[in-house]
VMD Tcl script that builds the backbone (N, CA, C; Angstrom):
set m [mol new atoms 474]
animate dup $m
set s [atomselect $m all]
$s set {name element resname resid chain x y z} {
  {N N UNK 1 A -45.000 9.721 -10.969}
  {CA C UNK 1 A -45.164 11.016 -10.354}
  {C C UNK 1 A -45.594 10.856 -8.902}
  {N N UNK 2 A -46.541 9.649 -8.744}
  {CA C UNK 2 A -46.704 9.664 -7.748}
  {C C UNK 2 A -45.540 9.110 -6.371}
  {N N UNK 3 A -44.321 8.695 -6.540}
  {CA C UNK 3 A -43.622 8.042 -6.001}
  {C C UNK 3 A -42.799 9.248 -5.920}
  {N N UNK 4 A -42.493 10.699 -6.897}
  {CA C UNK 4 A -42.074 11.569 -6.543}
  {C C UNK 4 A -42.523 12.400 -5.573}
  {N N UNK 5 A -44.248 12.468 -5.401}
  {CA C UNK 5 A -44.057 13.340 -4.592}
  {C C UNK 5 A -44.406 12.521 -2.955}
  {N N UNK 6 A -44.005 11.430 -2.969}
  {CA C UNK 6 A -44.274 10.911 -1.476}
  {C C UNK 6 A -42.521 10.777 -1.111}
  {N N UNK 7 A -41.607 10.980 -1.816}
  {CA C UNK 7 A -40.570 11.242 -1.516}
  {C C UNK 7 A -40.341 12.623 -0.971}
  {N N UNK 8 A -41.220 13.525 -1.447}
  {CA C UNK 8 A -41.058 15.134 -1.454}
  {C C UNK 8 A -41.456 15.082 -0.013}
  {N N UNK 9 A -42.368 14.422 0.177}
  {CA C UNK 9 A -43.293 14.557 1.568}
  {C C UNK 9 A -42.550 13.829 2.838}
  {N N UNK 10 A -41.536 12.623 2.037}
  {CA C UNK 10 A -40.981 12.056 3.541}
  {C C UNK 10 A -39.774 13.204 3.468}
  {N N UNK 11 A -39.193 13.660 2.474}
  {CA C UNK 11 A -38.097 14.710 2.367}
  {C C UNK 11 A -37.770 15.293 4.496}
  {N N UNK 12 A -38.571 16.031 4.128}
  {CA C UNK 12 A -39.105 16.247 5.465}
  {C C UNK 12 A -38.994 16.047 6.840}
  {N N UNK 13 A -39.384 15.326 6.596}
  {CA C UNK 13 A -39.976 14.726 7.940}
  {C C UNK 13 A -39.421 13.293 8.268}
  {N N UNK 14 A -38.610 13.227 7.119}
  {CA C UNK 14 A -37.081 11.981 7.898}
  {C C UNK 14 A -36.304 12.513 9.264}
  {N N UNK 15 A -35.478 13.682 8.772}
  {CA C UNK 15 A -34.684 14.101 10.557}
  {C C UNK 15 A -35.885 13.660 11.418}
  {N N UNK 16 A -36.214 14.122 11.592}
  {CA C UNK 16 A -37.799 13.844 12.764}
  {C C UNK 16 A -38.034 12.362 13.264}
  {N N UNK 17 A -38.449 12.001 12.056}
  {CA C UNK 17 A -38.364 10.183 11.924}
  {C C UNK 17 A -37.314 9.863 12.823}
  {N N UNK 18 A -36.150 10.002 12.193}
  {CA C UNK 18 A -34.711 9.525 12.357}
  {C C UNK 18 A -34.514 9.886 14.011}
  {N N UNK 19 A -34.911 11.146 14.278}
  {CA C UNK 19 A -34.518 11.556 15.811}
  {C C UNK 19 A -35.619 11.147 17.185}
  {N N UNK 20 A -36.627 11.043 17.056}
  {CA C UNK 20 A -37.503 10.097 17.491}
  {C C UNK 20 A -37.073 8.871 17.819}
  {N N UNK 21 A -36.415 8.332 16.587}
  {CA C UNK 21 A -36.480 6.702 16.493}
  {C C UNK 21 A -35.014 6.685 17.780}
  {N N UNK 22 A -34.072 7.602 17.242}
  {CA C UNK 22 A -33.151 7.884 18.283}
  {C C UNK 22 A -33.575 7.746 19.644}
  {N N UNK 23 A -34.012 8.779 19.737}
  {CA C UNK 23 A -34.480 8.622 20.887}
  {C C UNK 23 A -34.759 7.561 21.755}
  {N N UNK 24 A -35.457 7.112 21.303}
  {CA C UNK 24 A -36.531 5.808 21.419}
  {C C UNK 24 A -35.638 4.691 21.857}
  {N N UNK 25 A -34.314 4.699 21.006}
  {CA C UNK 25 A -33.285 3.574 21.295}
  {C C UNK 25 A -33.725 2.487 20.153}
  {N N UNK 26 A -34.331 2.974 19.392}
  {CA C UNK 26 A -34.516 1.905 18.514}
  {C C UNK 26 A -33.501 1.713 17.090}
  {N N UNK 27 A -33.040 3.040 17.065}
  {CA C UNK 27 A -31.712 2.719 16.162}
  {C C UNK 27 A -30.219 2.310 16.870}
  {N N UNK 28 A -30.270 2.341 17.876}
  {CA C UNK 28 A -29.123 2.303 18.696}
  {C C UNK 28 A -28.602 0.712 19.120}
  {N N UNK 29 A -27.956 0.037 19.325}
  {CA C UNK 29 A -26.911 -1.157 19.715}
  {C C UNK 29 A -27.473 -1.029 21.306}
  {N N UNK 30 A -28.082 -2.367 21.644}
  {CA C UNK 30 A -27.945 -2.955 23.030}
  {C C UNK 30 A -26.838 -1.880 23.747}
  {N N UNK 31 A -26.781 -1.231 25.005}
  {CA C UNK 31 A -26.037 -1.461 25.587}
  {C C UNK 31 A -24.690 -2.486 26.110}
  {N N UNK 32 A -23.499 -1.818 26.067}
  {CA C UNK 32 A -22.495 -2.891 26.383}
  {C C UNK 32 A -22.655 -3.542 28.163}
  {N N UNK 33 A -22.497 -4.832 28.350}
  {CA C UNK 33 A -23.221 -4.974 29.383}
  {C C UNK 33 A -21.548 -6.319 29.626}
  {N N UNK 34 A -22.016 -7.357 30.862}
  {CA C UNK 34 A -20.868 -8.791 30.667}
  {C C UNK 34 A -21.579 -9.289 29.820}
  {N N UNK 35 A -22.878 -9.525 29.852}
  {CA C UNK 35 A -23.371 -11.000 28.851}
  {C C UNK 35 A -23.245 -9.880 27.568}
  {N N UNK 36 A -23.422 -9.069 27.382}
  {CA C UNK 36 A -23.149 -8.321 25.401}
  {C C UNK 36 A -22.034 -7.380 25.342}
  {N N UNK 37 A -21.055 -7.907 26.148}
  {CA C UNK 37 A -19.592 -7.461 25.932}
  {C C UNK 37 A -19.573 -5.897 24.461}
  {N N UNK 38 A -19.198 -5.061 24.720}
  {CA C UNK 38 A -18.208 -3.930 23.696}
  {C C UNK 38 A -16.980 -4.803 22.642}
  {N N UNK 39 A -16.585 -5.200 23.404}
  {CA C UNK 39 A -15.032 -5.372 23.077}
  {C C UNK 39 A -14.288 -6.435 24.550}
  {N N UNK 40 A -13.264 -7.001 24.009}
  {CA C UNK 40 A -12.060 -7.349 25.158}
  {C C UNK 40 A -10.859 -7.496 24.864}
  {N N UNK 41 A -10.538 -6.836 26.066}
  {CA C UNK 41 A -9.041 -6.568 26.234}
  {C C UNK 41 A -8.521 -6.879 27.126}
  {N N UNK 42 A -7.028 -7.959 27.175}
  {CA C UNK 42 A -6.450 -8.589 27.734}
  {C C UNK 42 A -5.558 -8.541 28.177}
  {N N UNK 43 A -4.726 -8.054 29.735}
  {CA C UNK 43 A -3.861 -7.528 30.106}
  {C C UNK 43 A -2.706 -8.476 30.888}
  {N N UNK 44 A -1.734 -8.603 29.921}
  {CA C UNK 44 A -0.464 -9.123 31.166}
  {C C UNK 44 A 0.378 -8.261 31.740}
  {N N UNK 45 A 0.551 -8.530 32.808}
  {CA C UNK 45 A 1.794 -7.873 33.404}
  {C C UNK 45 A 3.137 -8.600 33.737}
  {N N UNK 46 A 3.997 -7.596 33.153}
  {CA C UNK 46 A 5.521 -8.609 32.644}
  {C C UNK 46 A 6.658 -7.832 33.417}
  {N N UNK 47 A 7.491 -8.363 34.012}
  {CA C UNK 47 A 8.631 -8.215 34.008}
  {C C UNK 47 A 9.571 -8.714 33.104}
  {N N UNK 48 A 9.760 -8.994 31.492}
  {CA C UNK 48 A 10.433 -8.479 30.967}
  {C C UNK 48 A 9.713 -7.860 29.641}
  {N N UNK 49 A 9.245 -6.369 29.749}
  {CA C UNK 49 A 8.538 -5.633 29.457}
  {C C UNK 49 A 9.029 -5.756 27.757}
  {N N UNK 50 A 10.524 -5.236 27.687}
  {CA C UNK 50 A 11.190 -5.195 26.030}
  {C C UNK 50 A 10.960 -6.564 25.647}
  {N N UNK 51 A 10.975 -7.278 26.147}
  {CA C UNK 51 A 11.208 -8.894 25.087}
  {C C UNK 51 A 9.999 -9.186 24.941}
  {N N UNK 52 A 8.714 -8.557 25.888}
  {CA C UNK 52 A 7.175 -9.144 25.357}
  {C C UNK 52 A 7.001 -8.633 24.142}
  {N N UNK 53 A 7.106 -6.997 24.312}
  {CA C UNK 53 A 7.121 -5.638 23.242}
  {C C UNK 53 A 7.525 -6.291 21.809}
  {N N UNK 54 A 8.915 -6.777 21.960}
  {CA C UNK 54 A 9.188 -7.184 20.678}
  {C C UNK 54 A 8.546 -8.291 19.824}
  {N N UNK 55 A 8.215 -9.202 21.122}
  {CA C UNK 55 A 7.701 -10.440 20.265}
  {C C UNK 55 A 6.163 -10.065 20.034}
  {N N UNK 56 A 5.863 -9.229 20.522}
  {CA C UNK 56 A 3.944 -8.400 19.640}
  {C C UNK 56 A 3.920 -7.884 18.605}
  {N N UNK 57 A 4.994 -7.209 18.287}
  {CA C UNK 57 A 5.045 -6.507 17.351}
  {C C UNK 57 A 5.974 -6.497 16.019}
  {N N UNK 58 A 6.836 -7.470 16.550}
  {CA C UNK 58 A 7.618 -8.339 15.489}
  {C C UNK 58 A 7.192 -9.860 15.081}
  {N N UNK 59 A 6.989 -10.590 16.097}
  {CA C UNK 59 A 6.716 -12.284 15.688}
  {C C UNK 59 A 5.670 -11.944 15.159}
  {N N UNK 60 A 4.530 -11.260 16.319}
  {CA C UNK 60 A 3.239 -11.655 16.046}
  {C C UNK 60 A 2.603 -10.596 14.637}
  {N N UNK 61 A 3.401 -9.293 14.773}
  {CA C UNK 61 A 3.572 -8.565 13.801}
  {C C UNK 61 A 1.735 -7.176 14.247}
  {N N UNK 62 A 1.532 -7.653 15.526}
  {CA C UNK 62 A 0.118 -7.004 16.145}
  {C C UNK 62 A 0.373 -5.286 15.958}
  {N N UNK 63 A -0.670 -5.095 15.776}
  {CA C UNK 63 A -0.667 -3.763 15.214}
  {C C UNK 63 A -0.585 -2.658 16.726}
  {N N UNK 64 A 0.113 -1.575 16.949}
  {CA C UNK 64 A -0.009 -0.675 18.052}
  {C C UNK 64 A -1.222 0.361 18.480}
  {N N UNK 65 A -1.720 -0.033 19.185}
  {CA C UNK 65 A -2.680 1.285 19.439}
  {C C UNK 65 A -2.511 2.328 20.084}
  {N N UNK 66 A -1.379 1.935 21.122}
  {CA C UNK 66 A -1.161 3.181 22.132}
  {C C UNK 66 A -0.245 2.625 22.967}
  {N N UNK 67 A 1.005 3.571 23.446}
  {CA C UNK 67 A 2.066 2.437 23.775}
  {C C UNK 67 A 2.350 3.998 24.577}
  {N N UNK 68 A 2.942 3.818 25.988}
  {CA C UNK 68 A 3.612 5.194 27.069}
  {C C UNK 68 A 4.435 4.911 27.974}
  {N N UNK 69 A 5.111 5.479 28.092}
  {CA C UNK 69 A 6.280 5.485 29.362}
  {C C UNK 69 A 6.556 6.877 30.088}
  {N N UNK 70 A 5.681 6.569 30.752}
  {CA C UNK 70 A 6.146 7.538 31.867}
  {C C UNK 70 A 6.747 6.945 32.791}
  {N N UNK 71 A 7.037 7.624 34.114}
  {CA C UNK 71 A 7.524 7.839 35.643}
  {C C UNK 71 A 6.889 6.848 36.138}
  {N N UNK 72 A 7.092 5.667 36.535}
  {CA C UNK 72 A 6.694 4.696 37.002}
  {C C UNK 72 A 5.595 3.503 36.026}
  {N N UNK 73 A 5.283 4.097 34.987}
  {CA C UNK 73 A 4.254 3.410 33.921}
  {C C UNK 73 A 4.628 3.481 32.558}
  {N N UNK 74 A 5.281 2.312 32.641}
  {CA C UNK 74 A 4.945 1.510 30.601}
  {C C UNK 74 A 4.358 0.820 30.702}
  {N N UNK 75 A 3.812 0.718 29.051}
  {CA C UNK 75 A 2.650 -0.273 28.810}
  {C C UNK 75 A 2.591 -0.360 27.436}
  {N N UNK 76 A 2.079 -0.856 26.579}
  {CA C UNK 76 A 1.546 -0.841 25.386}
  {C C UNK 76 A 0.368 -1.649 24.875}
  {N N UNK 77 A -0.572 -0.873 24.067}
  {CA C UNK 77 A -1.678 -1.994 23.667}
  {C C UNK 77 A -1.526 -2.139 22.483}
  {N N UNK 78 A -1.602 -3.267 22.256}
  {CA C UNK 78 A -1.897 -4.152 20.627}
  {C C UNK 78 A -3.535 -4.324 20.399}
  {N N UNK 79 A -3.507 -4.301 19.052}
  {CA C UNK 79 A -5.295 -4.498 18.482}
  {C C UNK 79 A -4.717 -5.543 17.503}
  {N N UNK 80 A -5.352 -6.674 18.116}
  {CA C UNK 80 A -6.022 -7.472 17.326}
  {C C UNK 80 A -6.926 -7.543 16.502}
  {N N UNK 81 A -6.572 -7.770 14.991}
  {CA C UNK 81 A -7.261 -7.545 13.795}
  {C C UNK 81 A -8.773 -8.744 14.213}
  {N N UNK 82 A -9.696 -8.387 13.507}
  {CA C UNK 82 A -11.003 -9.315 13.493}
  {C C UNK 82 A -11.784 -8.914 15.245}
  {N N UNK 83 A -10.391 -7.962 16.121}
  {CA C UNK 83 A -11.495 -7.786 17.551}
  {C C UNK 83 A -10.754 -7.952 18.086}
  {N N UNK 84 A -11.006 -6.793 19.530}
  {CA C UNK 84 A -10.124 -7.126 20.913}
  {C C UNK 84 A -8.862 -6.841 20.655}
  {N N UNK 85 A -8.416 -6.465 22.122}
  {CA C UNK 85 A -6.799 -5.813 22.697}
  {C C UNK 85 A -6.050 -6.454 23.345}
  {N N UNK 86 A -4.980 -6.618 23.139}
  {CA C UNK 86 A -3.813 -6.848 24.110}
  {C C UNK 86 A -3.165 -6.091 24.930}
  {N N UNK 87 A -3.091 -5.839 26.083}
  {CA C UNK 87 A -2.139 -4.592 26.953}
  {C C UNK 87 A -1.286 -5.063 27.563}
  {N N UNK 88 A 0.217 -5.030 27.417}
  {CA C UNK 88 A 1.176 -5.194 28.394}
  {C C UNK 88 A 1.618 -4.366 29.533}
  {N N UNK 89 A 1.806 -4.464 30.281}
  {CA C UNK 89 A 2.102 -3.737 31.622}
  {C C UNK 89 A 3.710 -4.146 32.214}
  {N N UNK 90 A 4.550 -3.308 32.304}
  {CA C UNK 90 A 5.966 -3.267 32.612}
  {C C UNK 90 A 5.725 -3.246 34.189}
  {N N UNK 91 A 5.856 -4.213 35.172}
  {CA C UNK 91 A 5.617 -4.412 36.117}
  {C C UNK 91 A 6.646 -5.398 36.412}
  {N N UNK 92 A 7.407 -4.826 37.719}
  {CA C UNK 92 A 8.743 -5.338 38.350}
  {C C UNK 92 A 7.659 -6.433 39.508}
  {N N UNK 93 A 8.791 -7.869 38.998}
  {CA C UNK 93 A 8.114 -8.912 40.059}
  {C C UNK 93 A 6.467 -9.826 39.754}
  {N N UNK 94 A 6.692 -9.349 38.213}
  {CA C UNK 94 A 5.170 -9.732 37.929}
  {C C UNK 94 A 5.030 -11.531 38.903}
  {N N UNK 95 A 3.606 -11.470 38.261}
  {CA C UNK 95 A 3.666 -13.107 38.701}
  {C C UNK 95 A 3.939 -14.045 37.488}
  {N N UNK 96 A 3.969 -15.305 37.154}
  {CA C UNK 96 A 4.248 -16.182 36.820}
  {C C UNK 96 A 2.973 -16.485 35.825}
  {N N UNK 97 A 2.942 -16.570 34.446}
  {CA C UNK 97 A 1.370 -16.869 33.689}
  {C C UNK 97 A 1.231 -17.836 33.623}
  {N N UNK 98 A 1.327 -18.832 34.582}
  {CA C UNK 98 A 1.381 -20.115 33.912}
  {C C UNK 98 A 0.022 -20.717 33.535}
  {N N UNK 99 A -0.253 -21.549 32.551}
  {CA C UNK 99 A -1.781 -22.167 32.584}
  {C C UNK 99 A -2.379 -21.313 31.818}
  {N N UNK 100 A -1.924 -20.184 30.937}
  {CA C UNK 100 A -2.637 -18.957 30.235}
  {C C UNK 100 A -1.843 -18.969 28.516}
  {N N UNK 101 A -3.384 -19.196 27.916}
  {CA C UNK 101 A -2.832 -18.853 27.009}
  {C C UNK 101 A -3.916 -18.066 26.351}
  {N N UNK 102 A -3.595 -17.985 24.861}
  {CA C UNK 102 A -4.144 -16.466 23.789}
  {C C UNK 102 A -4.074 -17.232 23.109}
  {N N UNK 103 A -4.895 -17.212 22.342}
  {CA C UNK 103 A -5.473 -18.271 20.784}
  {C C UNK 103 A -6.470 -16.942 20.367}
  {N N UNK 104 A -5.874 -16.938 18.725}
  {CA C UNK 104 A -5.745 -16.089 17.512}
  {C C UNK 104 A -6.037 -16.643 16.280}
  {N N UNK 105 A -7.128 -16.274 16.009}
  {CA C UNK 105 A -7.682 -17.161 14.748}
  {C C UNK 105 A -7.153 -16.172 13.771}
  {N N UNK 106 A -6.360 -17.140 12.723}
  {CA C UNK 106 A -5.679 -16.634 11.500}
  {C C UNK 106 A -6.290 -17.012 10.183}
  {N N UNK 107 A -5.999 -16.675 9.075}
  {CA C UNK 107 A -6.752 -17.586 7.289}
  {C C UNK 107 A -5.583 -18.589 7.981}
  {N N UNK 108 A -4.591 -18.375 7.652}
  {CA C UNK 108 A -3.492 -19.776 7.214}
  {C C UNK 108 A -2.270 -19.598 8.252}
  {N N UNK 109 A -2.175 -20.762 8.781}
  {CA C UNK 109 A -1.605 -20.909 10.011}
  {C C UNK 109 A -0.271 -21.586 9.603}
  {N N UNK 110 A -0.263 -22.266 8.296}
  {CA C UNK 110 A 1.048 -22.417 7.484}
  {C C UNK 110 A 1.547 -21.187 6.864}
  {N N UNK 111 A 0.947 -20.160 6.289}
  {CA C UNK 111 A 1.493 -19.002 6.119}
  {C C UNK 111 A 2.356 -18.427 7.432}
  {N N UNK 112 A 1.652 -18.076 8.284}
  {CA C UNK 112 A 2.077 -17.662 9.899}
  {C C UNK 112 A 3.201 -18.365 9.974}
  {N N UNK 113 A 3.387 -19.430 9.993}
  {CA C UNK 113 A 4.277 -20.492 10.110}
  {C C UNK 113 A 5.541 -20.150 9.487}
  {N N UNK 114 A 5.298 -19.583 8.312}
  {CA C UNK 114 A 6.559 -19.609 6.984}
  {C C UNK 114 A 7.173 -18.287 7.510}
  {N N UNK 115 A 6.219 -17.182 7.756}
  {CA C UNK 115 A 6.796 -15.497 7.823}
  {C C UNK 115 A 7.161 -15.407 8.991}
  {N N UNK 116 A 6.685 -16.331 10.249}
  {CA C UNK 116 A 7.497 -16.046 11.547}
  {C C UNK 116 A 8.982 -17.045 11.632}
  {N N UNK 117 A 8.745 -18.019 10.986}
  {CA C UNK 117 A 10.502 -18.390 10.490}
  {C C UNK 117 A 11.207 -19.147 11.683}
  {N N UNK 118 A 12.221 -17.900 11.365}
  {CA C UNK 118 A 13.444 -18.160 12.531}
  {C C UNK 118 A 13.062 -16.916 13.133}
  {N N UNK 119 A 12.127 -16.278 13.427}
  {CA C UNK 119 A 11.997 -15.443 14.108}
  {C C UNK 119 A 11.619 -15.680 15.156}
  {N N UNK 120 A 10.960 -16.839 15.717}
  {CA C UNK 120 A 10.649 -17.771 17.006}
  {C C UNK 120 A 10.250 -18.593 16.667}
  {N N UNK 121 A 11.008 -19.736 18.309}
  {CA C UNK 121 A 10.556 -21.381 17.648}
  {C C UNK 121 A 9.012 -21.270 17.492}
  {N N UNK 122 A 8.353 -22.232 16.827}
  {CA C UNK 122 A 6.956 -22.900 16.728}
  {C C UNK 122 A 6.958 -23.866 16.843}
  {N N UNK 123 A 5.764 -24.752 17.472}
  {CA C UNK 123 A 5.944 -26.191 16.843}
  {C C UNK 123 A 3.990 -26.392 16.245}
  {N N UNK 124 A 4.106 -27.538 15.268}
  {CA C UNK 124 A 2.915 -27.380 14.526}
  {C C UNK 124 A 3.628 -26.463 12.762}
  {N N UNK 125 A 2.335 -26.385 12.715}
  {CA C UNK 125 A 0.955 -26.388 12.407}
  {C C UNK 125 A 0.649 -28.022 13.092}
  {N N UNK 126 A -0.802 -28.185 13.671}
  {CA C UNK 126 A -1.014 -29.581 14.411}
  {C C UNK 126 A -2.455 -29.840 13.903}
  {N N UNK 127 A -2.894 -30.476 13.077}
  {CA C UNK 127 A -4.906 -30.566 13.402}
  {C C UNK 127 A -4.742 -31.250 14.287}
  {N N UNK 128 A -5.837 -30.568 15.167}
  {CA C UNK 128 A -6.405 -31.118 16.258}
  {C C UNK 128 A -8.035 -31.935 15.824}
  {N N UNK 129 A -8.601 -32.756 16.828}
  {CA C UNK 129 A -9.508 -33.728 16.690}
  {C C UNK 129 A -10.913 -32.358 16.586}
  {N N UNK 130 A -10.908 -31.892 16.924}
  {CA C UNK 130 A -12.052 -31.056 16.733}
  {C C UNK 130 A -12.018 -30.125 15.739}
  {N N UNK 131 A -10.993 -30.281 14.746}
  {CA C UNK 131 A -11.355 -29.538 13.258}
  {C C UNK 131 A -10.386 -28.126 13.419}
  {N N UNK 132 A -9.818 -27.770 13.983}
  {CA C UNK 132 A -8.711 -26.596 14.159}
  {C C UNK 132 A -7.658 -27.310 13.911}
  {N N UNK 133 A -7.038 -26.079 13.416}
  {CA C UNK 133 A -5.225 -26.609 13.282}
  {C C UNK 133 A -4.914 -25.371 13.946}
  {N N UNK 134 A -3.666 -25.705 14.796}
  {CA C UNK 134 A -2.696 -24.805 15.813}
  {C C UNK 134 A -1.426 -24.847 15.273}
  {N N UNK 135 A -0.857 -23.554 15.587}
  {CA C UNK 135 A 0.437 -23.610 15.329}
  {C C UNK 135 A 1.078 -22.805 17.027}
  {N N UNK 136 A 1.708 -23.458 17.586}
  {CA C UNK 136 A 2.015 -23.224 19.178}
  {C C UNK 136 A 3.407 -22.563 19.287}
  {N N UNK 137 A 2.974 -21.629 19.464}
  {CA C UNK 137 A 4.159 -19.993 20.239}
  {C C UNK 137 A 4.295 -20.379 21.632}
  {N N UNK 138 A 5.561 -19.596 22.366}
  {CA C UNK 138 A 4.878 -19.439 23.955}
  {C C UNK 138 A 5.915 -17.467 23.891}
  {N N UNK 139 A 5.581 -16.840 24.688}
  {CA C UNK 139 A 5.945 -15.480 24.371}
  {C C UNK 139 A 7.177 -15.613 25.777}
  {N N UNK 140 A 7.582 -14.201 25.195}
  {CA C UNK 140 A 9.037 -14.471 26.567}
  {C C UNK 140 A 8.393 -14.798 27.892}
  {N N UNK 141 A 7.321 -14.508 28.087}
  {CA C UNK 141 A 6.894 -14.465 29.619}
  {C C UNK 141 A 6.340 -15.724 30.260}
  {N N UNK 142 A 6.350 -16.455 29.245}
  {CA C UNK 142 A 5.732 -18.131 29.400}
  {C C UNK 142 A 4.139 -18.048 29.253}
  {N N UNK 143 A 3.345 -17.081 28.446}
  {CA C UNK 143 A 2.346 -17.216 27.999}
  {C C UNK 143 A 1.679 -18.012 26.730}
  {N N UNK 144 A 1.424 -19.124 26.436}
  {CA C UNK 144 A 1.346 -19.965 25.300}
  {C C UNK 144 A 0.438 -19.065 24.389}
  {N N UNK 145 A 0.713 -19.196 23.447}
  {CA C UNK 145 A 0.045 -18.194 22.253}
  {C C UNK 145 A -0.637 -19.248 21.371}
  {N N UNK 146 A -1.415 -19.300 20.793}
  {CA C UNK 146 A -2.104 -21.025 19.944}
  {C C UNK 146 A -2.609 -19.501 18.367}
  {N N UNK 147 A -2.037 -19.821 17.223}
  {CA C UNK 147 A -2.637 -19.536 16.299}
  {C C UNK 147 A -3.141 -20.864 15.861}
  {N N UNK 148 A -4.656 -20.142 15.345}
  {CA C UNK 148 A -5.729 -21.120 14.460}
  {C C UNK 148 A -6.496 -21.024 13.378}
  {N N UNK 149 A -6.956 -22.171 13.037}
  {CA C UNK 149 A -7.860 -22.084 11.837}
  {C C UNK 149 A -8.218 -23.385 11.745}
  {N N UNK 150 A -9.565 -23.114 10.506}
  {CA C UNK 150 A -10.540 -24.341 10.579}
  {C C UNK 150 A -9.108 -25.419 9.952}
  {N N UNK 151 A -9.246 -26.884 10.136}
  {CA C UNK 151 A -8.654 -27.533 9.392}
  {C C UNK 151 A -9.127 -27.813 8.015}
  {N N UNK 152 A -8.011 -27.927 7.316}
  {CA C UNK 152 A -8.385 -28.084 5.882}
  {C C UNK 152 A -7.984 -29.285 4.980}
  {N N UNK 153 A -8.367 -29.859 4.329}
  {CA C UNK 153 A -7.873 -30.802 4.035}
  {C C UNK 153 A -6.716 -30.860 2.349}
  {N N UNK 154 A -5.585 -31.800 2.682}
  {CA C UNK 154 A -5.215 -31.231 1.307}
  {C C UNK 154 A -5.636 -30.822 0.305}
  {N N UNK 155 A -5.227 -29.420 -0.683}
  {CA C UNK 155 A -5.759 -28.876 -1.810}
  {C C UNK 155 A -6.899 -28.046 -1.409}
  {N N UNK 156 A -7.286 -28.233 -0.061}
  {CA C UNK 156 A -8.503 -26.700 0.029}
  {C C UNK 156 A -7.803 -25.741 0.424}
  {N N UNK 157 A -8.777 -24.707 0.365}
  {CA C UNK 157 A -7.736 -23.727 0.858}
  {C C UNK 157 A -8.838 -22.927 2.199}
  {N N UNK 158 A -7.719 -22.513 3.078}
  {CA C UNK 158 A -8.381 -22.222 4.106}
  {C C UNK 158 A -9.581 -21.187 4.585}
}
mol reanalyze $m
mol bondsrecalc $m
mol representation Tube
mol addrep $m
């Protein structure tokens, strides 16, 4: 009985609690800042806008968040599952990406491997010396793409 009525009594006087504490910033998330990042999102700009488009959303199979064409502006963003965006930008004369790549941590990078096919070359799956295995894309624009995962050893599973 007694545990009922100290429930009766916080009944109450929780909103209060709760909006205070608000206040206060003590229920609230750090501010997004550089060192405690929100989110990131990663923008190329391509001159060949359709052949990036396709290979995001077909090879890589990246999900759409928001994609427009207007009067001087296409673009589209991809969300990356587990965090973070991709944005392409349809831009005549882009520059050259060279030296850039996007590494995408996957479960199984032999799965990836099997469902992207003949749908673009790969080479890999590769373990590397530091315990990742890669499987190496490069996208129409000459951006190297690296899917990963921990390495595993035969019969585990990833």
């Amino acid at each position: 009985m007694n545990a009922c009525r100290k429930g009766q009594i916080l009944s109450p006087i929780l909103p209060a609690i709760i909006s205070t504490l608000l206040l206060a910033g003590a229920l609230l998330p750090a501010p997004a800042s550089a060192d405690n990042p929100a989110g990131l999102k990663i923008r190329i700009d391509t001159d060949e806008f359709g052949a990036m488009d396709a290979f995001y959303r077909e090879v890589l199979a990246l999900p759409v968040e928001e994609a427009w064409s207007d009067e001087g502006d296409r673009g589209v963003i991809f969300n990356v599952p587990g965090g973070g965006q991709l944005e392409l930008g349809d831009v005549a004369g882009a520059p050259d990406p060279a030296g850039v790549s996007i590494q995408i941590a996957v479960d199984d990078v032999y799965a990836e491997q099997a469902r992207i096919g003949d749908l673009w070359p790969s080479e890999g799956p590769e373990p590397r010396p530091w315990g990742l295995t890669y499987l190496y894309l490069t996208d129409p624009s000459g951006v190297g793409i690296i899917l990963y995962q921990p390495t595993v050893e035969p019969g585990e599973t990833p």
